[in-house]
ZAMI-222732 format. One line per 10 residues: number of its first residue (from 1); for each residue y, x, z of C-alpha. Coordinates in steps of 0.001 Angstrom, whole numbers, plus 524288, in hexadecimal, padded with zeros to 5 digits. Layout:
BEGIN
NUM) Y,X,Z | ...;
***
This chain:
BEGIN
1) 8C13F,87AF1,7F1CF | 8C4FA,87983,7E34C | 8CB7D,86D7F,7DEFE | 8C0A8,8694A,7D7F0 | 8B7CC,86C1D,7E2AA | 8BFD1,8620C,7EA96 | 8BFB9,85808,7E202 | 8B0CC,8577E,7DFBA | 8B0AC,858D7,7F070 | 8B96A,84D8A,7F167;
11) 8B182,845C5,7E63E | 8A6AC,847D5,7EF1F | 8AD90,842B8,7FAF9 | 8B103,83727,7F3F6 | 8A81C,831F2,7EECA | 8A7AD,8276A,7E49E | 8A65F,819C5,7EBB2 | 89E66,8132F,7E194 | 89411,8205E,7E312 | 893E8,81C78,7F1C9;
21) 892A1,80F4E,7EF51 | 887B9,810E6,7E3D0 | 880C4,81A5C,7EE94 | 88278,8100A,7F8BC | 87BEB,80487,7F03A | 86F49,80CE3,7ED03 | 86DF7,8123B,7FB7B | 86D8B,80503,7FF88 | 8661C,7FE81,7F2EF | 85AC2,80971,7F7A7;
31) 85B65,80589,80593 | 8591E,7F6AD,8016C | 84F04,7F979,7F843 | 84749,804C1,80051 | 83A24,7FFBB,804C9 | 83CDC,7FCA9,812A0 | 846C6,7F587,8102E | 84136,7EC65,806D0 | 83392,7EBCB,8115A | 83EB6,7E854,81BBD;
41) 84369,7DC99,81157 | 835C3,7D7C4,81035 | 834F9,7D6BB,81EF6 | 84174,7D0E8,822A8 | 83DB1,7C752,81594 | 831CF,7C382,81AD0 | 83469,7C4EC,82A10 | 84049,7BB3B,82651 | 836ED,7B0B9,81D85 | 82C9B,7B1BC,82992;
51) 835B6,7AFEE,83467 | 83BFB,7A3F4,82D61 | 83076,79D9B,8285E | 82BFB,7A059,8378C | 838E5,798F6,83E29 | 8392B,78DFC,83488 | 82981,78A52,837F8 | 82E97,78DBF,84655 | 838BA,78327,84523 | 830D4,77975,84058;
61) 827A7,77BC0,84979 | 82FB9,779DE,854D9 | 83555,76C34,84E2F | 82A53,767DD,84E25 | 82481,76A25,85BC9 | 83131,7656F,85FAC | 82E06,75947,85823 | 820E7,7594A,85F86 | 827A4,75AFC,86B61 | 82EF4,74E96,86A84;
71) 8253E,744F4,86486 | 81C4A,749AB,87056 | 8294F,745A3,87927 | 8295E,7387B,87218 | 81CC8,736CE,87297 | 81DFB,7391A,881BA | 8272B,72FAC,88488 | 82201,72433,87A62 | 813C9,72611,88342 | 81C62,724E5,89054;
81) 821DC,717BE,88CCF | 815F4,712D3,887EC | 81121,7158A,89503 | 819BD,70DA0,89C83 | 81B07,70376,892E1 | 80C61,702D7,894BF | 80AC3,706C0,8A4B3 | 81811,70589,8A87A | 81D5B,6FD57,8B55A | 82B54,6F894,8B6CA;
91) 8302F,6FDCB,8C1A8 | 837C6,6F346,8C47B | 82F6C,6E8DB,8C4E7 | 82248,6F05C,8C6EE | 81BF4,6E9BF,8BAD6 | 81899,6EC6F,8AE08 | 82514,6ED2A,8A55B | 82001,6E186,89DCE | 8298C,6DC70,89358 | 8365C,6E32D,89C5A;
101) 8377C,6EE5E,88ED4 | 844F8,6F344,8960F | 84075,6F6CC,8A18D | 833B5,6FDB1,89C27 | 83EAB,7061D,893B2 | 846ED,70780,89FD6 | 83DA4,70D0B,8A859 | 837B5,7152D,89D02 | 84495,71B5C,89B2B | 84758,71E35,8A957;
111) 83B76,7247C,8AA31 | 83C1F,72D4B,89E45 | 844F0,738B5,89C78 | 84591,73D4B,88EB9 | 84529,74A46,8881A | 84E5D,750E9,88434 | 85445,74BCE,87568 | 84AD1,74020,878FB | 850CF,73148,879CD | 84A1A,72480,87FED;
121) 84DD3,717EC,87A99 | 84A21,70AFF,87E41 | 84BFF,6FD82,87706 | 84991,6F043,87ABA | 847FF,6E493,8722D | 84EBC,6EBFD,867C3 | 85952,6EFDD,86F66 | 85D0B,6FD98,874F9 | 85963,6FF16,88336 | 85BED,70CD7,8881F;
131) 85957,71A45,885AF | 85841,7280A,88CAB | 85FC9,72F85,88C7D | 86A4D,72574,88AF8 | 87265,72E6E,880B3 | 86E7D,72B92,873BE | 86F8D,7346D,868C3 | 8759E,72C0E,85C02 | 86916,72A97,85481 | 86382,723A1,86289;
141) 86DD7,71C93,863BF | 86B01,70D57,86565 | 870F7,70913,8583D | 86C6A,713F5,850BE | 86372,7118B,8449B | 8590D,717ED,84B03 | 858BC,711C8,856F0 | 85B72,702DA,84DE5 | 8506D,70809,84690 | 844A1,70A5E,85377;
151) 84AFE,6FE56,858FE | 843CF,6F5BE,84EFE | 8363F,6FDB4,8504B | 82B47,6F5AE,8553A | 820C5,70158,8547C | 820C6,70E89,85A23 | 82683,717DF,85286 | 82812,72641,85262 | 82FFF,72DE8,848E6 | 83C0C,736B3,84666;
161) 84A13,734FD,8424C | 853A5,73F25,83C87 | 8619B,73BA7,8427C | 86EBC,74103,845FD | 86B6B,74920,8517B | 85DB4,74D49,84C04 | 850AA,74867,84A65 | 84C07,73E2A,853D1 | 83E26,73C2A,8577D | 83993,72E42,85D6B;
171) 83047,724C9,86133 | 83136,716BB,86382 | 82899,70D58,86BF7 | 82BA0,6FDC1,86AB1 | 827C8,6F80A,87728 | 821AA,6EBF7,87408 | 81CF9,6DEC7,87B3F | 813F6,6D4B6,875D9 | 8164B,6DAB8,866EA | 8262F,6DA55,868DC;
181) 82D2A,6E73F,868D2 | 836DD,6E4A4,87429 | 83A8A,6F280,877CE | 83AA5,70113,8708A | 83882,70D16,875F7 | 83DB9,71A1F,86F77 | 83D46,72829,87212 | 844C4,731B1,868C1 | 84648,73F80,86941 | 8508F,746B0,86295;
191) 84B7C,75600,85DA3 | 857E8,75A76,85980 | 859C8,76161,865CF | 84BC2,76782,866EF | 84E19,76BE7,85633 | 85961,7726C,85B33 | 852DF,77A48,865BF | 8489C,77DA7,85BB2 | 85393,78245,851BF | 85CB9,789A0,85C3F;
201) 84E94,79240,860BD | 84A7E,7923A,8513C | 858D7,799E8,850DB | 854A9,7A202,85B4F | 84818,7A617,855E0 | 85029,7A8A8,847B9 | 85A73,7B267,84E95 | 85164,7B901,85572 | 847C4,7BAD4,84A85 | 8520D,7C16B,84332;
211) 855C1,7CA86,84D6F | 847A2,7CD98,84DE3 | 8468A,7CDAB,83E4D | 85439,7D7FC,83EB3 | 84D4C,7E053,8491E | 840C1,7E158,841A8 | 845C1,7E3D7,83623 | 84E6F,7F0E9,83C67 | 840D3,7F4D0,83F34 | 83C81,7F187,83336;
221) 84336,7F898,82C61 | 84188,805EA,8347A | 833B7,80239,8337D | 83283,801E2,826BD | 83B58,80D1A,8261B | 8310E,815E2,82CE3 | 824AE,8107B,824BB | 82B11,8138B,81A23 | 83083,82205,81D31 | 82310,82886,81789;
231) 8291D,820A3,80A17 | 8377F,827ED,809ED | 8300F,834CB,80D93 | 827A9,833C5,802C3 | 83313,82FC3,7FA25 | 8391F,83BC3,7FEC1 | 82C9D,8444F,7FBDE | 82BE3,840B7,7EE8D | 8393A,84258,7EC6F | 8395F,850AC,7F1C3;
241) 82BFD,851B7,7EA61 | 82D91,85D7B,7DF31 | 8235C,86277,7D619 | 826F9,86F82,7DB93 | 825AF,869CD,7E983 | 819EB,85FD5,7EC37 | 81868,865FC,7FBAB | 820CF,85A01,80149 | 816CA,850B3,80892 | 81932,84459,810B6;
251) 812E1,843F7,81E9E | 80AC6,837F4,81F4B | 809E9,82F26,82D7C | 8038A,823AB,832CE | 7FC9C,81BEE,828F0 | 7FC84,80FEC,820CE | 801FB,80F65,80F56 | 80D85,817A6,8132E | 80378,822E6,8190B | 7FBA6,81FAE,80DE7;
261) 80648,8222C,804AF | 80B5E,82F9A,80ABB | 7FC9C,834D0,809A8 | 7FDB1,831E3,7FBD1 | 80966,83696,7F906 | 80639,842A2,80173 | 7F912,84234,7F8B7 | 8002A,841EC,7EAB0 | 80887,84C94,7EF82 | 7FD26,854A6,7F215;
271) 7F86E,85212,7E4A8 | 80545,854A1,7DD16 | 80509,86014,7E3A4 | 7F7CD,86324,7E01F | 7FAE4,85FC3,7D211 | 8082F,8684F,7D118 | 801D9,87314,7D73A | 7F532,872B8,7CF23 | 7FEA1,87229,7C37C | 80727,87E2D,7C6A5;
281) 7FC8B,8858B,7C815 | 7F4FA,880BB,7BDB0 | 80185,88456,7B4CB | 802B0,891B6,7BCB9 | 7F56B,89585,7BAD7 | 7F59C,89291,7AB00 | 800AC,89992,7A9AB | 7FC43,8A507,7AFDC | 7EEF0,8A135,7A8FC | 7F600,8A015,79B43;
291) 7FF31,8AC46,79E49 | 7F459,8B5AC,79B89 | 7EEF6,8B394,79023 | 7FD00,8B1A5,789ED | 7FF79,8BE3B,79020 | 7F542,8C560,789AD | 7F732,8BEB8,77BE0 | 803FF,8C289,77B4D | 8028D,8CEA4,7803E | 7F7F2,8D169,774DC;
301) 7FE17,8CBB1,76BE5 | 80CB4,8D43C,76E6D | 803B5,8E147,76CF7 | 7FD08,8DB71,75FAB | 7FE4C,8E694,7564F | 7F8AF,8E74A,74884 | 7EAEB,8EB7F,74A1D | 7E235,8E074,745F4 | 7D67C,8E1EF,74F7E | 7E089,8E210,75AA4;
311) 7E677,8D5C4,7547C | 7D872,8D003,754C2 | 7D583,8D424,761AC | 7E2FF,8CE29,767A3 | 7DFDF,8C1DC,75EF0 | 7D38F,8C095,76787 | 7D86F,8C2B5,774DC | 7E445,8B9E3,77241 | 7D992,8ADEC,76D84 | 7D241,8B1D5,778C9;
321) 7DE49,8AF26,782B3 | 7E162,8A32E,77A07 | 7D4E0,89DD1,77C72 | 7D5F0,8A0AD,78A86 | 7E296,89914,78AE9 | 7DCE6,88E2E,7846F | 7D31A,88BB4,78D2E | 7DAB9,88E75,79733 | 7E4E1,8817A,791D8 | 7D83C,87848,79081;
331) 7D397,87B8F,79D96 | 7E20B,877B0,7A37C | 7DF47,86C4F,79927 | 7D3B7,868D6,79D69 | 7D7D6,869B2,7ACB3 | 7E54D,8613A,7AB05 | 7DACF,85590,7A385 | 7D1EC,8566C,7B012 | 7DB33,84E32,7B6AB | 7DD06,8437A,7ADAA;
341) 7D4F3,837D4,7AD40 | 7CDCE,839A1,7A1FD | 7C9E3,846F7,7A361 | 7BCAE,84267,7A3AB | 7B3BD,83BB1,799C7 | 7A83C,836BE,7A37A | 79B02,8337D,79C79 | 78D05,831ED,7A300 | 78634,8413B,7A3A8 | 7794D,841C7,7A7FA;
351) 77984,84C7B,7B0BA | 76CD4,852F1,7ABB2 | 76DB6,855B1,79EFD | 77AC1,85A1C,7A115 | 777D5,865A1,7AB66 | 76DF5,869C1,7A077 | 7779F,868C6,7958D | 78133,870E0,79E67 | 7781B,879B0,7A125 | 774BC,87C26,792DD;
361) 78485,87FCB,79059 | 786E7,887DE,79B54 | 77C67,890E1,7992D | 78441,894D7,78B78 | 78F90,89946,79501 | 78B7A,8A63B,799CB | 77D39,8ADB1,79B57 | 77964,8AB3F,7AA85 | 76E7A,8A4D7,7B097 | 76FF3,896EC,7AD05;
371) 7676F,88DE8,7B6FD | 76798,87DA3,7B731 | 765F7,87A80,7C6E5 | 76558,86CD8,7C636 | 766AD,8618F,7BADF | 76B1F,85459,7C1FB | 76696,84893,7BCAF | 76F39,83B5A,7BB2F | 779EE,835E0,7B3BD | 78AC8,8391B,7B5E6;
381) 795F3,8339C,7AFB1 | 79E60,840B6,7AF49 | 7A690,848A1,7A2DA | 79A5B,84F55,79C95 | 7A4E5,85994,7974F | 7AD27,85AF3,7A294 | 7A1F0,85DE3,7AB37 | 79CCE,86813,7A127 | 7A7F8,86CFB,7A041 | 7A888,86FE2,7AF2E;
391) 79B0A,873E7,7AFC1 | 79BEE,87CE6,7A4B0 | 7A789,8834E,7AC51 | 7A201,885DD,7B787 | 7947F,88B62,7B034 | 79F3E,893F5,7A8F9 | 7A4FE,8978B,7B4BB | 79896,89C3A,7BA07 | 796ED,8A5B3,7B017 | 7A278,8AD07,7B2FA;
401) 79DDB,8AF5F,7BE82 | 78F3A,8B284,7BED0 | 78838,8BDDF,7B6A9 | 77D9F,8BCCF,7AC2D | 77393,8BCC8,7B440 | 77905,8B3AF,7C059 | 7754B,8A461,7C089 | 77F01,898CA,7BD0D | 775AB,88B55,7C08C | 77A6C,87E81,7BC0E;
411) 7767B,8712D,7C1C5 | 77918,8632F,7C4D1 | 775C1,859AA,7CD5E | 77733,84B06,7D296 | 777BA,843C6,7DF1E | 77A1A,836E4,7E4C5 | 7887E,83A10,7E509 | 78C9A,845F7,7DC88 | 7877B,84C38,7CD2C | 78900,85BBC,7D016;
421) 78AB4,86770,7C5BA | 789FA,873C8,7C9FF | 78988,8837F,7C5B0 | 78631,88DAA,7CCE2 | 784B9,89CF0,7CBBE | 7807A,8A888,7D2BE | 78F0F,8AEDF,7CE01 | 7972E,8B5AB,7D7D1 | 79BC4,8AA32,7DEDD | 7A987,8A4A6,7E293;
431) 7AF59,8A991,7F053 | 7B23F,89C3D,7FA7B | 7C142,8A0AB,7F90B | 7C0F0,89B6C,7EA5A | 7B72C,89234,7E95F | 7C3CD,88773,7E95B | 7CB0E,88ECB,7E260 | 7C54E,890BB,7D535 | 7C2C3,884F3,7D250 | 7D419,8852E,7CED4;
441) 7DA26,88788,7C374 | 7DA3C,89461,7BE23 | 7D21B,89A30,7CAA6 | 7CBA1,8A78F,7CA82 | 7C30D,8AD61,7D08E | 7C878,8BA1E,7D67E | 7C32D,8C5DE,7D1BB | 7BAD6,8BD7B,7C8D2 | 7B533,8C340,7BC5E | 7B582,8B7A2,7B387;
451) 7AEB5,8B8D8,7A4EA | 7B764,8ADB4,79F8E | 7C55E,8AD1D,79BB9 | 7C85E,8A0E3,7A3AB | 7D377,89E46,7AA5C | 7CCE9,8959C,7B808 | 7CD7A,88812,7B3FB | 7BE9A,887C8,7B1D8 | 7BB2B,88396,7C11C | 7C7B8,87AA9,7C0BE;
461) 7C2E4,873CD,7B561 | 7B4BE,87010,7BB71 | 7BCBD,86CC7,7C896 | 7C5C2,86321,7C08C | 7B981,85E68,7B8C2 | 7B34D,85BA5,7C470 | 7BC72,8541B,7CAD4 | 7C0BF,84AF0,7BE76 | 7B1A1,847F5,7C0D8 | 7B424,842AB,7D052;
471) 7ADD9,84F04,7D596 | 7AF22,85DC7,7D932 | 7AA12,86BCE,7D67E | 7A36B,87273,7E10D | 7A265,8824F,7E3B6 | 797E1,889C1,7EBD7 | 7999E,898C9,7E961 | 7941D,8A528,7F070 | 79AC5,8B205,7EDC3 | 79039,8BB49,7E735;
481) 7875C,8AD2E,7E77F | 78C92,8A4EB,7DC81 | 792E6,89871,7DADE | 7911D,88AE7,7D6D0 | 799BE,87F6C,7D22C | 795B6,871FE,7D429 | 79CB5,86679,7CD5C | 79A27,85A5A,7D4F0 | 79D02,84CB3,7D129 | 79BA0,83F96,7D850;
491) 79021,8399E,7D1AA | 79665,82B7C,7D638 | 7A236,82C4B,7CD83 | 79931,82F1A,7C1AB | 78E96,824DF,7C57D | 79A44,81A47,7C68E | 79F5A,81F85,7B9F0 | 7935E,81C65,7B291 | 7904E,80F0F,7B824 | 79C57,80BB6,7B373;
501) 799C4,810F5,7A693 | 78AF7,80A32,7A5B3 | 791DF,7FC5B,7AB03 | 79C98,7FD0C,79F37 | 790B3,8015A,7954C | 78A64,7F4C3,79A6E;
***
């Protein structure tokens, strides 16, 4: 290896870190801004919103049955010592508890265990009695505010207190004899212990959501991944798409927009293909079409000598191929228009009085047996000139291939659904093999004895006429029988047309 061939290896080995780097960034920028990625960011967005939204309204929810829980508790116990107060016997004495306050709270106390969190206290004539449990928390505690505060109640109350160790939910019941309060009874629940419960499973439910959320989102992603393959093949398609190679095609599964999508792209393929081809050979076939007559009018003119009815009769044949060439350009005109929107100039043609006026100008083209089938009778919206012009080819087209004495027929006619044109001769007749086939540009019969100089765009012309109308050209030939061309057009299109034309002259 030369030197320099060694240095260029080893710049190649090494290569330049801020390259790397640089290559790095935009790998990564297209990984982050790719489209599964950024459906996989919507999802963990909105899966994140959701499932928060979803544990907050679950917390609250479970505060407040909680809540529920232990005003039904209170409740409970408040009805329980209004029933002995009311029904109650002292054991002792087997009487009534009377005006003896203490030992209706002492025997209510010994009889009821409280909850959990839950404290009994007991008061008489102002004074605290007893509770149960015996250990107080501080807010409970007998010289407390709170506890100051219930001992001057003389009504029931219910309510709630935020303290040290949490909130505290309580009611109170004076006990009362002839109108004097002589005793209180209170029952208070503290929830701190129940909210923490509630917080420790709300934790719970939060770690293993987003294990869940972390799993789902691996699969997610490969998810997305494979929805999304028919995408990066048909990025990769287009990319390896040529104008000298539209054969590449994307296989299309399942169903559902991305299906959709291939077919279409599959579908535009077909027509660029379509169009490319159509063009090559359009462009093949005028230059070989165009290579003739240049051909002979330089040939004729190289051998031009002096003698001036040889000069006149080269003049002659070299307008003649001129000509030719010219209508050979407008016809390639003409067909390159067809597919551009305003190709045609639609007006309302009654049918009748057209077939006769086309009638009256075909018979000028050629001396045959000219017949009229059938006039229609009714009113189109359709390019008066176009159509002639399509008609008047295929009457002219006719005539090449019939004799003086053999019958071309013209007609129309209308139905519910179509407006028909037709012409028909007793001519030699087309073989099935290229029945299709002539109706392309520059297509010839084979072995076909033509009296005009054309160069086959006259059939592709009506076809493309035809069509820019919303219809078709049909052909029923017999060998030795004859032929005839009918141009049919969905009367629909050309009745909508011109109620849309008599609504806007309204």
């Amino acid at each position: 290896m030369t030197k320099v061939g060694a240095k260029i290896a080893s710049a190649n080995s090494h290569q330049n870190p801020e390259v790397t780097k640089t290559k790095g960034f935009h790998r990564w920028r297209s990984i982050f801004w790719e489209a599964r990625t950024r459906i996989l960011a919507w999802y963990v967005i909105l899966m994140a919103c959701f499932t928060a939204a979803s544990i907050g309204i679950i917390r609250q929810v479970l505060f407040e049955r909680v809540e529920q829980r232990v005003e039904s508790s209170l409740a409970q116990e408040v009805q329980e010592f209004h029933k002995l107060l009311e029904q109650g016997i002292n054991p002792t004495t087997g009487q009534p508890f009377g005006e003896d306050v203490a030992a209706l709270l002492k025997v209510f106390l010994s009889r009821n265990i409280p909850n959990d969190d839950e404290f009994l206290l007991t008061f008489v004539n102002g004074q605290f009695y007893k509770s149960s449990p015996k250990a107080l928390p501080d807010p409970l505690q007998p010289n407390s505010p709170l506890v100051q505060q219930w001992t001057r109640l003389t009504e029931p109350q219910r309510g709630r207190k935020e303290t040290s160790v949490g909130t505290i939910l309580y009611c109170v019941e004076p006990v009362k004899i002839r109108g004097k309060t002589v005793g209180l009874f209170v029952v208070a629940h503290v929830t701190s212990g129940e909210r923490e419960e509630v917080d420790e499973a709300v934790l719970v439910v939060i770690q293993v959501t987003l294990a869940v959320m972390v799993f789902a989102s691996l699969l997610a992603w490969g998810a997305a991944g494979r929805v999304l393959a028919p995408l990066r093949l048909l990025t990769e398609t287009a990319r390896s798409i040529t104008e000298t190679d539209l054969t590449q095609r994307i296989s299309v599964e399942g169903g559902g927009e991305i299906a959709e999508l291939t077919t279409t792209f599959n579908q535009m393929l077909d027509r660029l293909e379509a169009a490319f081809t159509s063009q090559r050979n359009l462009i093949n076939d005028a230059g070989h079409e165009l290579r003739t007559p240049i051909t002979i009018i330089r040939g004729h003119l190289e051998l031009l000598g002096d003698d001036p009815q040889e000069q006149q009769e080269t003049l002659e044949l070299v307008m003649d191929e001129l000509d030719r060439m010219s209508r050979l350009v407008n016809d390639l005109i003409l067909l390159a228009k067809a597919e551009r929107w305003d190709f045609l100039q639609p007006e309302t043609v009654e049918v009748g009085s057209f077939t006769e006026e086309l009638f009256a100008k075909v018979k000028a083209l050629a001396e045959r047996d000219w017949q009229l089938d059938y006039i229609g009778s009714g009113l189109i919206v359709a390019d008066r000139q176009r159509l002639t012009q399509a008609i008047m080819n295929l009457a002219q087209n006719a005539t090449q291939h019939t004799t003086q004495r053999q019958l071309i027929a013209l007609g129309s006619k209308i139905n519910r659904r179509f407006v028909y044109f037709w012409v028909r001769d007793t001519g030699k007749g087309i073989a099935p093999a290229d029945q299709q086939r002539i109706f392309e540009r520059f297509a010839r019969l084979p072995n076909s004895r033509r009296r005009s100089e054309g160069a086959g765009l006259g059939l592709a012309i009506v076809k493309a006429i035809a069509i820019a109308h919303g219809g078709t050209v049909q052909l029923q030939s017999q060998l030795n029988v004859g032929s005839q061309f009918t141009i049919i057009l969905p009367l629909e299109l050309t009745q909508n047309i011109l109620s849309d034309e008599s609504n806007s002259n309204r």
